[in-house]
Biopython code that builds the backbone (N, CA, C, O; Angstrom):
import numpy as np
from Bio.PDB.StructureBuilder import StructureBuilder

atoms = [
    (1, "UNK", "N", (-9.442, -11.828, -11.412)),
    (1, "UNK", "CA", (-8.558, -12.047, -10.282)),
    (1, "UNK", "C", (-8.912, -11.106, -9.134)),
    (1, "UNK", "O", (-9.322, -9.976, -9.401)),
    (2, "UNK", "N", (-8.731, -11.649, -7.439)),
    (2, "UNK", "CA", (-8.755, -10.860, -7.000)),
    (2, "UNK", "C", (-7.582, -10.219, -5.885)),
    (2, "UNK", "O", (-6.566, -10.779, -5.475)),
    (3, "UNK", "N", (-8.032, -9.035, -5.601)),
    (3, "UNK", "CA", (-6.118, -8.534, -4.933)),
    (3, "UNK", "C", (-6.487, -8.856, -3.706)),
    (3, "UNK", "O", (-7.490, -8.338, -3.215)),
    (4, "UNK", "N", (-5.754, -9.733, -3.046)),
    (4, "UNK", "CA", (-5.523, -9.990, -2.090)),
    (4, "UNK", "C", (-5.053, -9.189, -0.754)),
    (4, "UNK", "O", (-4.012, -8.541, -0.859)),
    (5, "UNK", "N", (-5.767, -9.179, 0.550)),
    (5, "UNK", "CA", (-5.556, -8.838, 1.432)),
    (5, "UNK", "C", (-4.531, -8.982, 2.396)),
    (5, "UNK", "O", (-4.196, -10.107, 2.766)),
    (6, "UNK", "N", (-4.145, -8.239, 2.717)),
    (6, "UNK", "CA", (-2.512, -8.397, 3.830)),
    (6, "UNK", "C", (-2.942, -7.940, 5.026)),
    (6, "UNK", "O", (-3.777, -7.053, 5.201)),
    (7, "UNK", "N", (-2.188, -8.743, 6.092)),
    (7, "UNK", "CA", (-2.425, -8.476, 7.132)),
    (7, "UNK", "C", (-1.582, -7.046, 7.622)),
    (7, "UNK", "O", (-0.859, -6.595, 6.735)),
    (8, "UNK", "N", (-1.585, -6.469, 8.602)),
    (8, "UNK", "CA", (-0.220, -5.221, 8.696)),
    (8, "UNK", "C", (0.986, -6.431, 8.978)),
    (8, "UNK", "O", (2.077, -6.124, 8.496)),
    (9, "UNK", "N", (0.949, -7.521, 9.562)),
    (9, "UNK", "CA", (1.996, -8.380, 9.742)),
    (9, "UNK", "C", (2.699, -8.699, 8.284)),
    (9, "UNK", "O", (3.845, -8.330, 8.026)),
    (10, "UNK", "N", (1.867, -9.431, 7.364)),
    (10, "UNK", "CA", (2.753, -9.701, 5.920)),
    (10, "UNK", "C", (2.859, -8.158, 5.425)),
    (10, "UNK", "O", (3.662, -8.125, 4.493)),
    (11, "UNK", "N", (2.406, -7.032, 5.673)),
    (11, "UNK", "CA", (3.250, -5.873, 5.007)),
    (11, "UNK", "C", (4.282, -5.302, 5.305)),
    (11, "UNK", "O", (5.099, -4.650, 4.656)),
    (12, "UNK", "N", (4.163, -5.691, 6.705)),
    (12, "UNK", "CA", (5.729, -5.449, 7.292)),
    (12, "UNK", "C", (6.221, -6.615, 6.693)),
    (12, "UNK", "O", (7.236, -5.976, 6.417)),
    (13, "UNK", "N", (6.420, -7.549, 6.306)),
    (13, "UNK", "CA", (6.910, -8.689, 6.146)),
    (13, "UNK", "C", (7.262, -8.346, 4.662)),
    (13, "UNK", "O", (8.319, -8.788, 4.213)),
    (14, "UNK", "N", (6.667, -7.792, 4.088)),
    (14, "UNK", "CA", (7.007, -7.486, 2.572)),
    (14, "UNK", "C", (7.643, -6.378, 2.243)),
    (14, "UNK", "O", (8.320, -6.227, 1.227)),
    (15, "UNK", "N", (7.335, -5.150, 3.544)),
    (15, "UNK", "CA", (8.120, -4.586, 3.293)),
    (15, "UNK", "C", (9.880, -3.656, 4.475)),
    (15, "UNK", "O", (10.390, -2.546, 4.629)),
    (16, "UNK", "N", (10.039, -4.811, 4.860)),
    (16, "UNK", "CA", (11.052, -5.553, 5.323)),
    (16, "UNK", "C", (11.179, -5.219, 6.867)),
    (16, "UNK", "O", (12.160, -5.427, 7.581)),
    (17, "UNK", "N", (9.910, -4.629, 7.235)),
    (17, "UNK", "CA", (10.155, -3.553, 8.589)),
    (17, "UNK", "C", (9.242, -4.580, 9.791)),
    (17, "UNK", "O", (8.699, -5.664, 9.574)),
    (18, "UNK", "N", (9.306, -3.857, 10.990)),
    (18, "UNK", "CA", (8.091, -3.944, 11.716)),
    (18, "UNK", "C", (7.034, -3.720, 11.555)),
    (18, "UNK", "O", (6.766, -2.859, 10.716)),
    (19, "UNK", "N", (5.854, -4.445, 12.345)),
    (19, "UNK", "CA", (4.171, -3.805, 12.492)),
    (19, "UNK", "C", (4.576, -2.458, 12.536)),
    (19, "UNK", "O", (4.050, -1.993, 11.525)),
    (20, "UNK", "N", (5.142, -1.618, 13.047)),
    (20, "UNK", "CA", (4.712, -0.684, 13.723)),
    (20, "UNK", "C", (4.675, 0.601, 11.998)),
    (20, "UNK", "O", (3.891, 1.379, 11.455)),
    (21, "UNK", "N", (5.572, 0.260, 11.874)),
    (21, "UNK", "CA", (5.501, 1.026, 10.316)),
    (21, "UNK", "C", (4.503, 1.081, 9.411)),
    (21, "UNK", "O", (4.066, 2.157, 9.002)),
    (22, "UNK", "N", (4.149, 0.169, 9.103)),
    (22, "UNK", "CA", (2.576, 0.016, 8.058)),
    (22, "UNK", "C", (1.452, 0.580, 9.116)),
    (22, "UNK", "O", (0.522, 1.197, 8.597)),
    (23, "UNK", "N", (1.441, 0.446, 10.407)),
    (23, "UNK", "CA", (0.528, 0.747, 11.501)),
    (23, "UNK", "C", (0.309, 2.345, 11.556)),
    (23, "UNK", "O", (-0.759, 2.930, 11.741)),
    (24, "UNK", "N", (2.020, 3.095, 11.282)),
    (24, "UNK", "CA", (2.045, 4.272, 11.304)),
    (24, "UNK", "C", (1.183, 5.073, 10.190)),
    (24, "UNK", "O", (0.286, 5.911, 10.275)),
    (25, "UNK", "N", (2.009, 4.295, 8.849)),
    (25, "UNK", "CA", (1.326, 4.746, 7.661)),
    (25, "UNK", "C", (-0.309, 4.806, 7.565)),
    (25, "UNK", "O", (-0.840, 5.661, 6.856)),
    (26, "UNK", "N", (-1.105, 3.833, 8.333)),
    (26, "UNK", "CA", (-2.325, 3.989, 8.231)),
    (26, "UNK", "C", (-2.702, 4.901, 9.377)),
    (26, "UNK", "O", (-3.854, 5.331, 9.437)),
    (27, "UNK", "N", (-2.105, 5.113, 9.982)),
    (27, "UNK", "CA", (-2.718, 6.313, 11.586)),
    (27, "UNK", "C", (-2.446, 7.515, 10.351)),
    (27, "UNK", "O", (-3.456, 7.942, 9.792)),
    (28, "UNK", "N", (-1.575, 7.867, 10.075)),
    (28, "UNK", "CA", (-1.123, 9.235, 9.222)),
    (28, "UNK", "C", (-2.040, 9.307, 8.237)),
    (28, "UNK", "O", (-2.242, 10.450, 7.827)),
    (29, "UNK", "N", (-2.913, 8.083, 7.519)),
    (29, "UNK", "CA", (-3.723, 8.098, 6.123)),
    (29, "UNK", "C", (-2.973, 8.254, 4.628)),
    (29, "UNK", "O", (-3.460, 8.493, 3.523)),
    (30, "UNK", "N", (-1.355, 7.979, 5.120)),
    (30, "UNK", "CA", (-0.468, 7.749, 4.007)),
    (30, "UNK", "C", (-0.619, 6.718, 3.030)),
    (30, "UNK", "O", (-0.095, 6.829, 1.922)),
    (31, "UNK", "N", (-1.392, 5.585, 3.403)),
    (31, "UNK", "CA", (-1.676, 4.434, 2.420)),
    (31, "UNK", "C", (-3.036, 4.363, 3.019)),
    (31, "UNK", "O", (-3.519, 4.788, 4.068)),
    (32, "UNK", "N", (-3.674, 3.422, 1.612)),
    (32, "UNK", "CA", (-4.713, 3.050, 1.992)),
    (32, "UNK", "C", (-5.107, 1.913, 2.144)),
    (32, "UNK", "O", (-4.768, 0.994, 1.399)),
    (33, "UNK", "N", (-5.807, 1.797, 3.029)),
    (33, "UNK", "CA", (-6.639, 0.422, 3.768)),
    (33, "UNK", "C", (-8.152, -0.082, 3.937)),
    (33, "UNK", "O", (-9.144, 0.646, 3.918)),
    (34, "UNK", "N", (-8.134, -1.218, 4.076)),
    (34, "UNK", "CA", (-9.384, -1.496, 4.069)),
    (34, "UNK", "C", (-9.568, -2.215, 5.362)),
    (34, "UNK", "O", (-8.915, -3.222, 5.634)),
    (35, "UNK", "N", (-10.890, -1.442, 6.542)),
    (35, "UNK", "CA", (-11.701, -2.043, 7.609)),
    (35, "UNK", "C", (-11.896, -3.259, 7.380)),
    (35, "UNK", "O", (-12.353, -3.458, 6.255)),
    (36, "UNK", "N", (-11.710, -4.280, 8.080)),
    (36, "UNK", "CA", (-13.157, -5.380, 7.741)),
    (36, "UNK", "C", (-13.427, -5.636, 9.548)),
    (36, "UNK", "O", (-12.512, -6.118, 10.217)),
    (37, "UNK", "N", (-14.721, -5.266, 10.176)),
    (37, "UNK", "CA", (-14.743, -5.136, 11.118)),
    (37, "UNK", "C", (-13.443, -4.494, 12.350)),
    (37, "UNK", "O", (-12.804, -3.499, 12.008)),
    (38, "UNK", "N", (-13.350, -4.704, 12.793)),
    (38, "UNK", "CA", (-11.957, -4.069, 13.694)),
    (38, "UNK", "C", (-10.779, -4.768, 13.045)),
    (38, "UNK", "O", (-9.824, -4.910, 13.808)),
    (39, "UNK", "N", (-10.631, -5.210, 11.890)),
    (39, "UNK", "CA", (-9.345, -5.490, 11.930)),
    (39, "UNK", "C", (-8.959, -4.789, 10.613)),
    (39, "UNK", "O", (-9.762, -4.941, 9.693)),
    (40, "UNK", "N", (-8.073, -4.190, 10.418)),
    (40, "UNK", "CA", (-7.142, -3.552, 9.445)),
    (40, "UNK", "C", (-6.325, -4.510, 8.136)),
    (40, "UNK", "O", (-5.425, -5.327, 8.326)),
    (41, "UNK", "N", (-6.901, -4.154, 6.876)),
    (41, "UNK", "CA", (-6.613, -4.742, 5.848)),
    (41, "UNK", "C", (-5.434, -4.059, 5.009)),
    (41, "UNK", "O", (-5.688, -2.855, 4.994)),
    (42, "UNK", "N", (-4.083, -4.351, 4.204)),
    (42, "UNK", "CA", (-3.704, -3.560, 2.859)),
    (42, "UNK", "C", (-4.185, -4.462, 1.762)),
    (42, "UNK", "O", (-3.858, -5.633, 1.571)),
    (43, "UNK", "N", (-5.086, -3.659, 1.017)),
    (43, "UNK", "CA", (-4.312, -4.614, -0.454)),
    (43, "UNK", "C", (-2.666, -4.789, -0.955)),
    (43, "UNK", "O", (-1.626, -4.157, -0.772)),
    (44, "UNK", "N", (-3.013, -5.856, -1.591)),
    (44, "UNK", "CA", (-1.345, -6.085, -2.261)),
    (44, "UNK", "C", (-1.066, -5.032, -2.999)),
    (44, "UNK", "O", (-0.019, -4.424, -2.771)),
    (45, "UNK", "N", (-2.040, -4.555, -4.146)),
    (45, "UNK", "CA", (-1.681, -3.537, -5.201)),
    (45, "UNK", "C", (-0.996, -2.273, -4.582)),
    (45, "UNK", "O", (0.154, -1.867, -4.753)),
    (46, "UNK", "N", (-2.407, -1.558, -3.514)),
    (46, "UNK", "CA", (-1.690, -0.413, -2.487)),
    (46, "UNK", "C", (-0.458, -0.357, -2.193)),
    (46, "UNK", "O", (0.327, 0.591, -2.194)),
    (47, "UNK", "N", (-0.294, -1.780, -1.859)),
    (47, "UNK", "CA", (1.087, -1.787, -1.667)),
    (47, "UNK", "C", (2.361, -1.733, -2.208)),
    (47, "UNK", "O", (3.276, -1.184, -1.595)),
    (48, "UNK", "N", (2.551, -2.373, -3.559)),
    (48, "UNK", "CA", (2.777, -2.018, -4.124)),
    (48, "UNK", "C", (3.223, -1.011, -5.228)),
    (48, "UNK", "O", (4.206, -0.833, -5.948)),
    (49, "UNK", "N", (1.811, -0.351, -4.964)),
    (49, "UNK", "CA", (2.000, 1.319, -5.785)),
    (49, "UNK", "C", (2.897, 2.421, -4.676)),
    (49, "UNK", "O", (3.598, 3.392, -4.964)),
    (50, "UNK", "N", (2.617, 1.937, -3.569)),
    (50, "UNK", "CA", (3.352, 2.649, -2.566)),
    (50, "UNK", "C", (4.743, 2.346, -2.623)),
    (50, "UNK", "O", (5.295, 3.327, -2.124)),
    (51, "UNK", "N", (5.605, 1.518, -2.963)),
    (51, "UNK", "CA", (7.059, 0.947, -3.118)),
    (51, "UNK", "C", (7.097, 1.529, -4.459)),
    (51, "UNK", "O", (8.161, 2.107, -4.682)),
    (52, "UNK", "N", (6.249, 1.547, -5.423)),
    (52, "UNK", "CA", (6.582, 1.942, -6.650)),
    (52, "UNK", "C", (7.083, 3.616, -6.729)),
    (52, "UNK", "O", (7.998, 4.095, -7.399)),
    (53, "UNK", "N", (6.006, 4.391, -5.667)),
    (53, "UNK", "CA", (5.590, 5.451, -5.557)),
    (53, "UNK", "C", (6.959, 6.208, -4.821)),
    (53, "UNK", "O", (7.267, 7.375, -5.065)),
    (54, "UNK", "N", (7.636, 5.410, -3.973)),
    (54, "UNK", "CA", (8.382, 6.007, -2.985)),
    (54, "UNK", "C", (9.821, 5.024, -2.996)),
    (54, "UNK", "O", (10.538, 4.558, -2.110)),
    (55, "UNK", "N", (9.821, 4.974, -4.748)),
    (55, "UNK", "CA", (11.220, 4.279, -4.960)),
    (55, "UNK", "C", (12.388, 5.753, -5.941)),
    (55, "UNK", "O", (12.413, 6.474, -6.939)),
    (56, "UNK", "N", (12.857, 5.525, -5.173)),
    (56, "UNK", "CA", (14.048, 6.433, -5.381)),
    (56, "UNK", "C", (15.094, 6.322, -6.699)),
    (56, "UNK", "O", (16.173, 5.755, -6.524)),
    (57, "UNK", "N", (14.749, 6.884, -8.041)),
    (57, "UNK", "CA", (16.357, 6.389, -8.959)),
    (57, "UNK", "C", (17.487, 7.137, -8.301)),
    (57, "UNK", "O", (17.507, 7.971, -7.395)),
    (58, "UNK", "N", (18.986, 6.237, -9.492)),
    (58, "UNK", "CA", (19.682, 6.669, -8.948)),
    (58, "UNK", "C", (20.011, 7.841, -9.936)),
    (58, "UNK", "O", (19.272, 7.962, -10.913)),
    (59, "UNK", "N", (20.790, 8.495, -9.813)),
    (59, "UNK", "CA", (21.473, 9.800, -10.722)),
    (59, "UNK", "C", (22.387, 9.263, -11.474)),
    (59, "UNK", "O", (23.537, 9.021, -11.105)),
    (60, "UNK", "N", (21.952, 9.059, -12.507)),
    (60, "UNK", "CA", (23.089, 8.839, -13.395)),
    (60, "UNK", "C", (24.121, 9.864, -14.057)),
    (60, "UNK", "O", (23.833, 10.239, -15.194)),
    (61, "UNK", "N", (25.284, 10.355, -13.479)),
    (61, "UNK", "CA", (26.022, 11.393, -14.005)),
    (61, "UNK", "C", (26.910, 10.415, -15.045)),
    (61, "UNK", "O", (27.061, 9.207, -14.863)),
    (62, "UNK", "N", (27.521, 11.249, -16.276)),
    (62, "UNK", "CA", (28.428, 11.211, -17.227)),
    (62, "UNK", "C", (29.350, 11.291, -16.107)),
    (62, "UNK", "O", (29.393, 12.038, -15.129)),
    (63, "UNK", "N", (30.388, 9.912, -16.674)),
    (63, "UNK", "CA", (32.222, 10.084, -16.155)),
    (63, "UNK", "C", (32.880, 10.933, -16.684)),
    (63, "UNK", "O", (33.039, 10.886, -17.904)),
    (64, "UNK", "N", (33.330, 11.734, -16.079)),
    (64, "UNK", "CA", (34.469, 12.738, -16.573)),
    (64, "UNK", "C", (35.697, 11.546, -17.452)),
    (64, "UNK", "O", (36.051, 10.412, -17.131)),
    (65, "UNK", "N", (35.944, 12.104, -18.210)),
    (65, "UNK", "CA", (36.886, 11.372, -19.133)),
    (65, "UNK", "C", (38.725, 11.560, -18.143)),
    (65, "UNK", "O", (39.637, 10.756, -17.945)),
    (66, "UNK", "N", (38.560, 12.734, -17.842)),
    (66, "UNK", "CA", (39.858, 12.844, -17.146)),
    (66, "UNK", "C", (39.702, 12.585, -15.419)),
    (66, "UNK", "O", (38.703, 13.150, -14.974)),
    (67, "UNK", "N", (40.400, 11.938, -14.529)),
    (67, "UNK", "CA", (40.570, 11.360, -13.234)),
    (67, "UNK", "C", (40.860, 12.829, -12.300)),
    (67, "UNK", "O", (41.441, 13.794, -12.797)),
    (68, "UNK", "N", (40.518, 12.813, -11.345)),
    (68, "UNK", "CA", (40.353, 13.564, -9.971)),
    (68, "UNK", "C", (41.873, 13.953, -10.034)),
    (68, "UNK", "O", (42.791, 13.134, -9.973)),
    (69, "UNK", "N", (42.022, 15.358, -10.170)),
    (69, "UNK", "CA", (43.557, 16.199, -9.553)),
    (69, "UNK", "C", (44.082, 15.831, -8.400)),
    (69, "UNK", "O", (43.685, 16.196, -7.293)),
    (70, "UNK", "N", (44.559, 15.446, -8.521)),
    (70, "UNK", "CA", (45.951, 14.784, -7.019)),
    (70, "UNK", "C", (45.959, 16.262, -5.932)),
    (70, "UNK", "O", (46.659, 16.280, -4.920)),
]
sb = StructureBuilder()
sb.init_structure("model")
sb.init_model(0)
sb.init_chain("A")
sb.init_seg("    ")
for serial, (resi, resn, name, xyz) in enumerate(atoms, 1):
    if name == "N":
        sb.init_residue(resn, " ", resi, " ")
    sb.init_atom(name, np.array(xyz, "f"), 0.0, 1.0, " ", f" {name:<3s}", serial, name[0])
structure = sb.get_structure()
């Protein structure tokens, strides 16, 4: 199989923002990309590992058995 190329348009699109965001991430060298002549490639996977990478859990605390003092 092969991983498919994204434009910065479907990565914003995938990942729910504007061009200008995936645009940023590659000026900074925060993700990686692939040239193909002047135009700017993501792989899907990159992308991916990057949502994977910069997904947040939540905190799971124990409920106190007894309710908040009035």
């Amino acid at each position: 199989m092969t991983d498919p190329l994204l434009t910065v348009a479907q990565a914003a699109e995938r990942l729910g923002t504007t061009a200008r965001f995936p645009r940023r991430l590659i000026a900074e060298r925060r993700i990686a990309f692939v040239k193909v002549g002047s135009h700017v490639r993501i792989k899907e996977s990159v992308l991916a590992a990057y949502i994977e990478g910069n997904t947040v859990q939540p905190i799971r605390r124990p409920r106190s058995r007894y309710g908040r003092a009035a």
